[in-house]
C-alpha positions in Angstrom: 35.7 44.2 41.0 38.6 42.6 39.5 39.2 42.9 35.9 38.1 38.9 34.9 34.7 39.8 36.5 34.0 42.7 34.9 35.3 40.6 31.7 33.3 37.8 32.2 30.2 40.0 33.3 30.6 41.8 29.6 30.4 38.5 28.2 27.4 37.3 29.6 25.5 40.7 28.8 26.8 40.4 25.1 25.7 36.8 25.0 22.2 36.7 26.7 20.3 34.2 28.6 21.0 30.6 27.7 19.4 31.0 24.1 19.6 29.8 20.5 22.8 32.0 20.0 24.8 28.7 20.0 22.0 27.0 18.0 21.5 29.3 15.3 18.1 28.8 14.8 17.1 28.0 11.2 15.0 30.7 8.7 11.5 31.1 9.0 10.3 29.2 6.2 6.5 28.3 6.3 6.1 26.4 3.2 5.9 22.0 2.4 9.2 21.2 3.0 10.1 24.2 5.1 10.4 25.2 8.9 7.7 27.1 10.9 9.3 29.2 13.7 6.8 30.1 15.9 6.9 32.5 19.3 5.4 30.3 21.9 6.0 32.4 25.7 8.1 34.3 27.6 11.6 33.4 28.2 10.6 33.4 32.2 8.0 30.7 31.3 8.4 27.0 32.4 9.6 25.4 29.1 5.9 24.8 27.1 5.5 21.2 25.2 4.3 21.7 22.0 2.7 19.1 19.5 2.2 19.6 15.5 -0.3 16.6 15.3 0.5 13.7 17.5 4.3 14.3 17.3 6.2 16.2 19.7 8.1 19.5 18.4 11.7 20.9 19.1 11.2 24.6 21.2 14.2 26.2 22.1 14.7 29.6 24.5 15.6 32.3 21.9 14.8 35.7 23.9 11.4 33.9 24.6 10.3 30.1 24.1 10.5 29.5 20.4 8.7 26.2 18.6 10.9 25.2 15.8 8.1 23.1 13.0 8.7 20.7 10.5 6.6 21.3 7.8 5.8 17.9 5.8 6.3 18.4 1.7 2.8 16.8 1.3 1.2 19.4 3.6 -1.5 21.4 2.1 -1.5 25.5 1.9 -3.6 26.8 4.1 -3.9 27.4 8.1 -1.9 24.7 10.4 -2.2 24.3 14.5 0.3 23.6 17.3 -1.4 22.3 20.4 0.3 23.8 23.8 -1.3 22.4 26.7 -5.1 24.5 26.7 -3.8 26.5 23.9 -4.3 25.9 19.8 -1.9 28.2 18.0 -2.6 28.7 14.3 0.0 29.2 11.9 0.0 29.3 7.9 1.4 27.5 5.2 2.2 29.0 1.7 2.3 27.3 -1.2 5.9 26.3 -3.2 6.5 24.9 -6.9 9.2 22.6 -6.9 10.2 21.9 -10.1 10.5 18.6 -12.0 13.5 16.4 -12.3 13.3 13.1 -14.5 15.9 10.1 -14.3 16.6 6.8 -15.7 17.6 3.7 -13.6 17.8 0.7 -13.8 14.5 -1.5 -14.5 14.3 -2.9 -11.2 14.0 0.3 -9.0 11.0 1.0 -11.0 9.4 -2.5 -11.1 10.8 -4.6 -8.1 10.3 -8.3 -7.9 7.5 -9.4 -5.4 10.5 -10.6 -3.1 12.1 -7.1 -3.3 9.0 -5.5 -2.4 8.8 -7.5 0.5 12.2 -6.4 1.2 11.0 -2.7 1.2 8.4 -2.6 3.0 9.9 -3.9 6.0 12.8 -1.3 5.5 9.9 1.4 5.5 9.0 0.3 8.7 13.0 0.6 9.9 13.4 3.9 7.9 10.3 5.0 9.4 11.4 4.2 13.1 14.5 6.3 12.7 13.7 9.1 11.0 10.4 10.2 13.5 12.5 9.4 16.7 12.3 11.4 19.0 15.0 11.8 22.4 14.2 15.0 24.8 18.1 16.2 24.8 18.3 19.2 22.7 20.3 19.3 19.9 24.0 21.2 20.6 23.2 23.0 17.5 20.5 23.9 15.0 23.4 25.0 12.0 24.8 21.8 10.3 27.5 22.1 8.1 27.9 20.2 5.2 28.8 16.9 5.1 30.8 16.7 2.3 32.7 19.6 0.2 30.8 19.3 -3.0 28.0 20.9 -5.0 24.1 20.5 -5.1 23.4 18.4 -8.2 19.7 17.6 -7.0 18.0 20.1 -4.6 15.4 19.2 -2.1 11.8 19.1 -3.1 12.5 18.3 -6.9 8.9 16.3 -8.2 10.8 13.4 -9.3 10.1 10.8 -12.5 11.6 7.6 -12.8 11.8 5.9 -16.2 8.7 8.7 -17.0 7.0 7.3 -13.8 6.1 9.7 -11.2 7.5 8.9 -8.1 7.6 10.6 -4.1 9.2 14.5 -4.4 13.1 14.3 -3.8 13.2 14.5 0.2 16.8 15.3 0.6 19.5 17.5 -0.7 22.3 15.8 -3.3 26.0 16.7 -3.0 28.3 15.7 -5.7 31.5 13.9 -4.8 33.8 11.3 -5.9 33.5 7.9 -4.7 35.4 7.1 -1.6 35.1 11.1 -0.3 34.5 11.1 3.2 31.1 12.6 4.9 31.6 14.2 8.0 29.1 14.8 11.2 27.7 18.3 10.5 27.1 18.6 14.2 27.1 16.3 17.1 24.6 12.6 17.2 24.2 9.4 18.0 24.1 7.0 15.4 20.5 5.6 15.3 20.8 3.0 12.7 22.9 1.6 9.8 22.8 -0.7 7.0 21.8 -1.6 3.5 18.7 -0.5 2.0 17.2 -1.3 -1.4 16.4 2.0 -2.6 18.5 4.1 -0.4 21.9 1.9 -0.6 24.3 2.0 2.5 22.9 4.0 5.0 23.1 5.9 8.2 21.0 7.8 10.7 22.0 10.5 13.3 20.1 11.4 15.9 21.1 15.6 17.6 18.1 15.3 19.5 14.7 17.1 20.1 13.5 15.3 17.1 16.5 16.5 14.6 17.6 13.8 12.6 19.5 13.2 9.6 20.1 10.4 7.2 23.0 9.9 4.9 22.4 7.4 1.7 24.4 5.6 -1.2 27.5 5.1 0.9 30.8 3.3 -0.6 31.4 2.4 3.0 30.2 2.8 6.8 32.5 4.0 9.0 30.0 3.6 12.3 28.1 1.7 14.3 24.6 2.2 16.2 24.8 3.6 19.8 28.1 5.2 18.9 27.9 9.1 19.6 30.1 11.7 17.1 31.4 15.0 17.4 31.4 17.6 14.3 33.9 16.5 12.3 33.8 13.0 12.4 33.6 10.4 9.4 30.5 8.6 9.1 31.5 6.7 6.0 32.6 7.5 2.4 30.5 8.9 -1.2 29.3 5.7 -2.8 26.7 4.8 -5.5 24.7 2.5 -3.8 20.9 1.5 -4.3 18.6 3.8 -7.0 21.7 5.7 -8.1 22.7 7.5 -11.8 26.1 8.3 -9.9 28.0 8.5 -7.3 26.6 11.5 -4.6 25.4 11.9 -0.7 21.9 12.3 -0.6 21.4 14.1 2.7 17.7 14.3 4.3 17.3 16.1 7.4 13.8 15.5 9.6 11.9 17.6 12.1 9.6 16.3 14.1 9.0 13.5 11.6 9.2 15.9 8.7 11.3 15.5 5.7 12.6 19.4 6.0 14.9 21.3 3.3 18.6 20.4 4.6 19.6 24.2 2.8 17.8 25.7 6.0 20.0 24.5 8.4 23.5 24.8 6.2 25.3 27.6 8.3 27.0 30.4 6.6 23.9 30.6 4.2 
């Protein structure tokens, strides 16, 4: 045996079978807003399809077949089910207190005129498309790094008040930057959509398949186009402090299976 087999042979046993090593699968986090990892079959199985509702659900081979769950933040405590062909698998959700985060904007994002509203809801319906698509290549990886170098001034899940109204919990995770700072790719995509938005500003949509999506909001500028595929690394656009803004900052939202999921789960090196 020469000596690149043997080295070669050493590397596969120290690596496994083709497995979430690479992917880095996220914590197990079974709360609203969190990630259910859930054991599913053997790794000598035929790859199961799994279903969390009607939507379809990411499972990866990690020393066994592994379904990876978005859990929506409006998702009640209590016992959950995955359908896998015949079988119902049960899982539970525990309860989380966010805490509260009020803001002031401006009067409009509070009260919009009959023609903005308009506007909105036919970006919901847009928003909506890209943020519960679903493409059956898996993602290249399940660790995202941050997309820009900056801290957390708004974490995910915050119960949010506008002008003292209550408004929808705070679905993505803020990162403080200066205008004009580039955001990077966190891991490889294809650019779903991208545009103008009334609430969410300038904005951008990556799809790393298997129902992983992430969404970039209140760019300066956009630096893509839809269809166009990025590696790590690349510049999707620059910080900005477009639509219902105090500042200028990223929001970053991350979806599973059509579930607005922490983004902190998936930050490697946490």
């Amino acid at each position: 045996m020469t000596t690149r087999l043997c080295l070669l042979l050493l590397a596969a046993a120290l690596l496994g079978p083709a497995s979430a090593f690479a992917l880095g699968l996220p914590p197990d986090s079974r709360v609203p807003g969190g990630v259910a990892v859930i054991p599913i079959a053997d790794a000598s199985a035929p790859a199961p399809q799994v279903f969390y509702g009607d939507r379809p659900v990411l499972v990866v081979n990690d020393n066994g077949w592994k379904a990876v769950v978005g859990i929506p933040l409006d998702a009640e405590p209590g016992p959950q089910e995955l359908v896998s062909g015949e079988r119902r698998i049960t899982f539970e959700v525990m309860p989380k207190a966010y805490a509260e985060q009020h803001l002031t904007v401006q009067r409009r994002y509070v009260s919009p005129s009959p023609e903005e509203l308009a506007r909105i809801r036919a970006e919901q319906v847009r928003i909506r498309a890209a943020l519960t698509h679903y493409s059956q290549e898996l993602p290249g990886s399940l660790r995202l790094a941050l997309p820009v170098d900056g801290p957390e001034s708004s974490p995910f899940g915050l119960r949010r008040f506008f002008n003292g109204e209550p408004r929808r919990p705070h679905s993505g995770l803020d990162l403080a930057a200066p205008a004009g700072t580039p955001i990077k790719a966190p891991a490889a995509g294809r650019v779903l959509d991208a545009g103008d938005f009334f609430f969410n500003g300038n904005t951008v949509f990556l799809d790393h398949g298997g129902g992983l999506i992430t969404m970039y909001c209140h760019l300066e500028q956009i630096a893509v186009e839809p269809g166009q595929w990025l590696q790590p690394g690349e510049t999707i656009g620059t910080v900005g402090a477009t639509g219902r803004v105090t500042g200028p900052h990223l929001h970053w939202g991350v979806t599973l299976n059509g579930a607005m999921v922490d983004p902190a789960l998936f930050v490697e090196n946490r």
